[in-house]
C-alpha positions in Angstrom: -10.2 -15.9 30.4 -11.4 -15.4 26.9 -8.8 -16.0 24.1 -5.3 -16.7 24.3 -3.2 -15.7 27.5 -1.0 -12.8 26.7 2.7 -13.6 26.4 5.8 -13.2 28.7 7.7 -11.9 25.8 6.7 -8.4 24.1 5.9 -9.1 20.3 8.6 -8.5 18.1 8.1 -5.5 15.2 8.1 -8.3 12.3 5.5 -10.0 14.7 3.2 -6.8 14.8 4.0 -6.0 11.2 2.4 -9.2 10.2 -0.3 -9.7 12.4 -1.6 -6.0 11.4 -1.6 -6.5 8.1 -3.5 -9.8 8.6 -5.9 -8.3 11.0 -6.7 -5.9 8.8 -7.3 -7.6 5.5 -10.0 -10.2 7.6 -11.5 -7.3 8.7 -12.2 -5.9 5.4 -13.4 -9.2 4.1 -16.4 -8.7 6.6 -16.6 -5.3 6.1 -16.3 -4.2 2.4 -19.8 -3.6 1.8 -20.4 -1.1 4.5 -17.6 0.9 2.6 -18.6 0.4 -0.4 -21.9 2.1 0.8 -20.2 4.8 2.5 -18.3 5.8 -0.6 -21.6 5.6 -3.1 -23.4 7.7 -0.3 -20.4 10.3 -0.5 -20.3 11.0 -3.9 -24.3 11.0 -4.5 -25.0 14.2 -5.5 -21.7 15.3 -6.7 -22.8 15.5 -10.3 -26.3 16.4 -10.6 -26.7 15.4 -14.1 -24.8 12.6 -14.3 -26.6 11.6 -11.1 -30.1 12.2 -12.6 -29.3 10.2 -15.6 -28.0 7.6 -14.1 -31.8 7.1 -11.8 -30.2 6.0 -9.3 -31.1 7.1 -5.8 -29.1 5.3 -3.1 -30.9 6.1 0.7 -29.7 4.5 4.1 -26.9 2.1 4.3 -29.0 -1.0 3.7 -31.0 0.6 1.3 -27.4 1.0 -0.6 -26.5 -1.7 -1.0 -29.7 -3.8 -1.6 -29.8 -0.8 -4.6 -26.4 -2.1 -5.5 -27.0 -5.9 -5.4 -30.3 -5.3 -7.4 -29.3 -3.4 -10.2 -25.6 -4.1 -10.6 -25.5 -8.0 -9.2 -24.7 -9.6 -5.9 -20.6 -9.3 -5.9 -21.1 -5.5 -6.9 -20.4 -4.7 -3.1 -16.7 -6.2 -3.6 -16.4 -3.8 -6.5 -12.4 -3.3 -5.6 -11.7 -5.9 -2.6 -8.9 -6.8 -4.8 -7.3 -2.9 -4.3 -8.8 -3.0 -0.5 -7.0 -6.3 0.7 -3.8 -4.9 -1.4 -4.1 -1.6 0.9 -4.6 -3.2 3.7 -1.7 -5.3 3.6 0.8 -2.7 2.5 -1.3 0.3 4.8 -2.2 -1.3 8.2 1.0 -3.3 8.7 2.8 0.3 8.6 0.4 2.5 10.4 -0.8 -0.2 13.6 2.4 -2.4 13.1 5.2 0.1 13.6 2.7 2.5 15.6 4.5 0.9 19.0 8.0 1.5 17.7 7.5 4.9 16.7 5.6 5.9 19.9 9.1 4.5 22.0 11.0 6.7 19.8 9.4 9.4 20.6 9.5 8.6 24.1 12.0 10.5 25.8 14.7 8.5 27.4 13.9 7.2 31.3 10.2 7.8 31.0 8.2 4.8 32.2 5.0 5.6 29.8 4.1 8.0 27.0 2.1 11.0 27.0 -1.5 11.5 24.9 0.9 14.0 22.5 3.6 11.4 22.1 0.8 8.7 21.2 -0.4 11.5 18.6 2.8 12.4 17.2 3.1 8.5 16.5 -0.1 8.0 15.0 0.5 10.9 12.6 3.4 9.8 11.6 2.9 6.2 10.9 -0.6 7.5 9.3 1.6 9.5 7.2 4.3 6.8 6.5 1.3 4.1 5.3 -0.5 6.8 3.1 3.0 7.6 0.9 3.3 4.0 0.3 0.0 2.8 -0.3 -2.0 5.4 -2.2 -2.3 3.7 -5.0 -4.3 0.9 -3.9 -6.8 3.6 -2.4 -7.1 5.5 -5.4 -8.4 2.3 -7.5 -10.0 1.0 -4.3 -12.3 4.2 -4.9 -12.5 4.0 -8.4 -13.8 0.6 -8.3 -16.1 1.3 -5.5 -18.2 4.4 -7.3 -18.2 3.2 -10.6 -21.8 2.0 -11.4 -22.5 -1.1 -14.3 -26.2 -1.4 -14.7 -26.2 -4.2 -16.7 -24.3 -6.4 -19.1 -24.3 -3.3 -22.4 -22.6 -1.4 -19.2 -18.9 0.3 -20.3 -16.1 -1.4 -17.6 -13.6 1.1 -17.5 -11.1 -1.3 -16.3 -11.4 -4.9 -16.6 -9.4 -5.7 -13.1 -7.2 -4.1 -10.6 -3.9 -4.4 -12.6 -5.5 -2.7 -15.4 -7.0 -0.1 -13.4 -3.4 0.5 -12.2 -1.7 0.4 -15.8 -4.7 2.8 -17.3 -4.8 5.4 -14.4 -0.7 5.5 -14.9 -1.4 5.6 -19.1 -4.3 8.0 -18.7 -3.3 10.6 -15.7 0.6 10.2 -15.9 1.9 8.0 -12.0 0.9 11.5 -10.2 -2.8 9.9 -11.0 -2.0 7.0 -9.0 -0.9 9.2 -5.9 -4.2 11.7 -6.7 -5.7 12.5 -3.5 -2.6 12.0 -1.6 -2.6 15.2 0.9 -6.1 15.1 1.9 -5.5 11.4 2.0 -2.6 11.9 4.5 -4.6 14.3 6.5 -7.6 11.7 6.7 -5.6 9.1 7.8 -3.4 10.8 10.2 -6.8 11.9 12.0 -7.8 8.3 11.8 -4.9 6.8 12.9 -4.4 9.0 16.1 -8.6 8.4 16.4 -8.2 4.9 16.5 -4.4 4.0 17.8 -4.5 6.5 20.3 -8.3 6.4 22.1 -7.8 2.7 21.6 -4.2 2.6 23.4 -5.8 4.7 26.3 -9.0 2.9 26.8 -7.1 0.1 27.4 -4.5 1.4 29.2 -7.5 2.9 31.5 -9.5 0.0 31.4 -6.7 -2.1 32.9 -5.1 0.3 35.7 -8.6 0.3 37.0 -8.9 -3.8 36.9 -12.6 -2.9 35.1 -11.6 -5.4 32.7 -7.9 -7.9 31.8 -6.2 -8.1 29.0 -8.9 -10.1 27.0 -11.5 -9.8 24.3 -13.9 -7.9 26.2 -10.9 -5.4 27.3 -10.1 -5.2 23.3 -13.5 -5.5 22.2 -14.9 -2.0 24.3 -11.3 -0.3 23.5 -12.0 -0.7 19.3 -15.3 0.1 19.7 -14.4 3.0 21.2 -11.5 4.2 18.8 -14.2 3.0 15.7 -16.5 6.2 17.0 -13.8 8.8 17.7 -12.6 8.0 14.5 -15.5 8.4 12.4 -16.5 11.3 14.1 -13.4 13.3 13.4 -13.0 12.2 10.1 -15.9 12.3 8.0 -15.4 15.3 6.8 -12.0 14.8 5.2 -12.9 11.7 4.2 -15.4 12.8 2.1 -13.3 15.7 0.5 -10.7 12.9 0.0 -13.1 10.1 -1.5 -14.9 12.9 -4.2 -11.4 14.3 -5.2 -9.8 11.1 -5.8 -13.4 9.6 -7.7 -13.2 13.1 -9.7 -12.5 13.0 -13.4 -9.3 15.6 -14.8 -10.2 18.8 -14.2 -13.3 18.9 -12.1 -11.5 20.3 -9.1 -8.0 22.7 -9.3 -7.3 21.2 -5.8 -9.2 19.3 -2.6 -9.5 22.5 -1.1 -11.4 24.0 -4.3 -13.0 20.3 -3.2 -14.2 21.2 -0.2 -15.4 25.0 -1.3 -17.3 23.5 -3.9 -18.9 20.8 -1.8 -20.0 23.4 0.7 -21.2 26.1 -1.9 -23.3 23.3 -3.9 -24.6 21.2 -0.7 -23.8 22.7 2.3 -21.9 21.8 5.3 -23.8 18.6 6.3 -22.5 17.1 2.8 -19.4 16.5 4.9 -21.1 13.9 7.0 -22.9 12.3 4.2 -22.6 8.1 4.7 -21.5 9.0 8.4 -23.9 5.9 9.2 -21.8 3.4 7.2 -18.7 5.0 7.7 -19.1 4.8 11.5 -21.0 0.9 11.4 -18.3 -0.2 8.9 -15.2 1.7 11.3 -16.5 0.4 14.6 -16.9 -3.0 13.0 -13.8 -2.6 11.6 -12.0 -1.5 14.7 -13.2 -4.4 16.7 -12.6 -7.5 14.1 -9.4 -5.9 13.0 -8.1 -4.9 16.7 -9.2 -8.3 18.5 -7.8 -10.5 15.9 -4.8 -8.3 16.0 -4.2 -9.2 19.7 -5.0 -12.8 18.9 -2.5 -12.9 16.1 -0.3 -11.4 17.7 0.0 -13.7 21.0 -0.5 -16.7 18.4 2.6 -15.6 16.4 4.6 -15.3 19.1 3.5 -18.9 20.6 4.4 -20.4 17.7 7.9 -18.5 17.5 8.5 -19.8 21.5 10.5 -22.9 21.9 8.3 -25.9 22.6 
């Protein structure tokens, strides 16, 4: 047996509240810099002069962010961990904490397990639920992420993540701070079905055929699994969402005039720009965040049992 042994008692929703948003922000410590990557790649070629004066050329996910590292310093991968664990906390303990709740809701009475479009209509709406709250954090998450500082005479438009939050709010009224926020919720209802759903069936699967128990390697090919699914079906919005809410007043009416202009300037593969980062830094994600999730999770509830 690998890990701990699963417990008698199902974990309570404070339990799995917790433990998500835990998960989630250890995950991200390991992972930042692939996302970081994946956002620089996204936006690269946006703004072909700004792009050309800035002479910087980004190719590859390594090739990012040694770029990064070499002309902007070693932390510059970070740029916005602050934002990223503040999401995290607020955003993964709704959407993978309450996803088990929701799905029983939705449940109909005296059925013994849920269907594929009960699991969906869970993951969309949790998705949903965590993007309304927590857009904030993503929108300076992403600002911190693509701005560039090459050097020390560099401007900083915000010196740190409460600043970032006060100026946004000062600058583009509060709607600023929830700029983004459809596209967003379409993202991360497609990611969140991706990743809670392929990842509750693989399992489920994986178990009622006794290929695997309810261990690390069970957990470890489930995430992997919901990592690719989910990168796959939503690069597209998630590059609409990451240029719109990057994008200065003005530069797009909408994320749909987005999108138009994305495909009119770049074509349709722009919408799977930084799919290599996106899908290393999702599967990675997936499978820290998911197996420390299950460890939490049995942990928590050991620690809440009687001795």
């Amino acid at each position: 047996m690998v890990g701990l042994k699963p417990s008698d008692v199902p974990p309570t929703m404070a339990v799995k509240f917790l433990g998500a948003g835990t998960a989630a922000c250890f995950a991200d410590l390991l992972t930042f810099p692939l996302d970081t990557a994946k956002v620089r790649l996204q936006i690269q070629g946006e703004n072909q002069a700004a792009q050309a004066a800035r002479l910087v050329q980004y190719r590859g996910v390594l090739g990012t962010i040694l770029t990064m590292v070499r002309t902007e310093g070693p932390c510059s991968p970070y740029n916005g961990l602050v934002a990223g664990l503040q999401r995290q906390m607020s955003f993964a303990s709704i959407r993978i904490g309450l996803y088990d709740s929701v799905k029983q809701f939705y449940t109909p009475k005296g059925s013994d397990n849920s269907s594929v479009t009960t699991r969906i209509l869970a993951g969309c709406t949790t998705g949903a639920m965590a993007v309304t709250c927590a857009q904030p954090t993503d929108v300076v998450k992403v600002r911190f992420q693509a701005s560039i500082h090459l050097g020390p005479g560099s401007d900083r438009k915000y010196s740190g993540t409460m600043d970032a939050y006060r100026t946004i709010a000062r600058e583009e009224g509060v709607r600023g701070l929830w700029k983004g926020t459809w596209p967003n919720i379409m993202r991360n209802a497609i990611v969140n079905c991706a990743e809670m759903v392929t990842y509750d069936v693989l399992k489920e699967k994986l178990l009622e055929s006794h290929l695997l128990t309810d261990n690390f390697p069970c957990h470890f090919v489930s995430a992997f699994g919901a990592g690719f699914c989910a990168t796959v079906v939503a690069s597209p919005v998630d590059v609409v969402k990451t240029r719109y809410m990057n994008s200065p007043p003005g530069q797009y009416l909408s994320p749909v005039d987005c999108m138009i202009k994305t495909v009119a300037q770049e074509g349709p593969t722009a919408f799977y720009k930084g799919f290599t980062p996106a899908f290393l830094r999702l599967g990675s994600w997936n499978v820290v965040m998911f197996v420390t999730y299950e460890q939490l999770q049995r942990a928590l509830m050991l620690w809440e049992s009687p001795f």
